[in-house]
N, C-alpha and C positions, 0 to 999 in steps of 0.2 A: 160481414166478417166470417171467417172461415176457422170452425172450429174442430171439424171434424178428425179425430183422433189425440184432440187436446185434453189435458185433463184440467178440470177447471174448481174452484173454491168460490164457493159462494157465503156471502152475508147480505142477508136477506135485513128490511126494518119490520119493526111491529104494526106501524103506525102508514108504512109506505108500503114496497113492492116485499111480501114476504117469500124466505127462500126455497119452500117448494114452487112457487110459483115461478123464479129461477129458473128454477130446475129444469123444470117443465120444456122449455124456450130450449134451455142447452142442449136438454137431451135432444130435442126435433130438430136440433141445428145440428147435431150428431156428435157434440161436444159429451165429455164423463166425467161430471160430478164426482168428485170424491171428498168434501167437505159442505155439509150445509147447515148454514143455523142461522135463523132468526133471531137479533137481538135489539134489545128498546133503546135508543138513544134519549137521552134527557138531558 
């Protein structure tokens, strides 16, 4: 997937993949976070 120059939102789980870890991925794929938050589904 080609993200580069895309701006991207993330929702991360607590329990699964959380959203700096997202991030992480997007930024190296060259994508730009501009929303991230981790939150707990139940």
């Amino acid at each position: 997937m080609e993200l580069k120059g895309k701006k991207i939102i993330i929702v991360g789980e607590r329990d699964g993949v959380q959203g700096p870890a997202i991030e992480a991925c997007v930024k190296s794929a060259g994508g730009e976070p501009v929303l991230v938050q981790t939150q707990c589904f139940v």
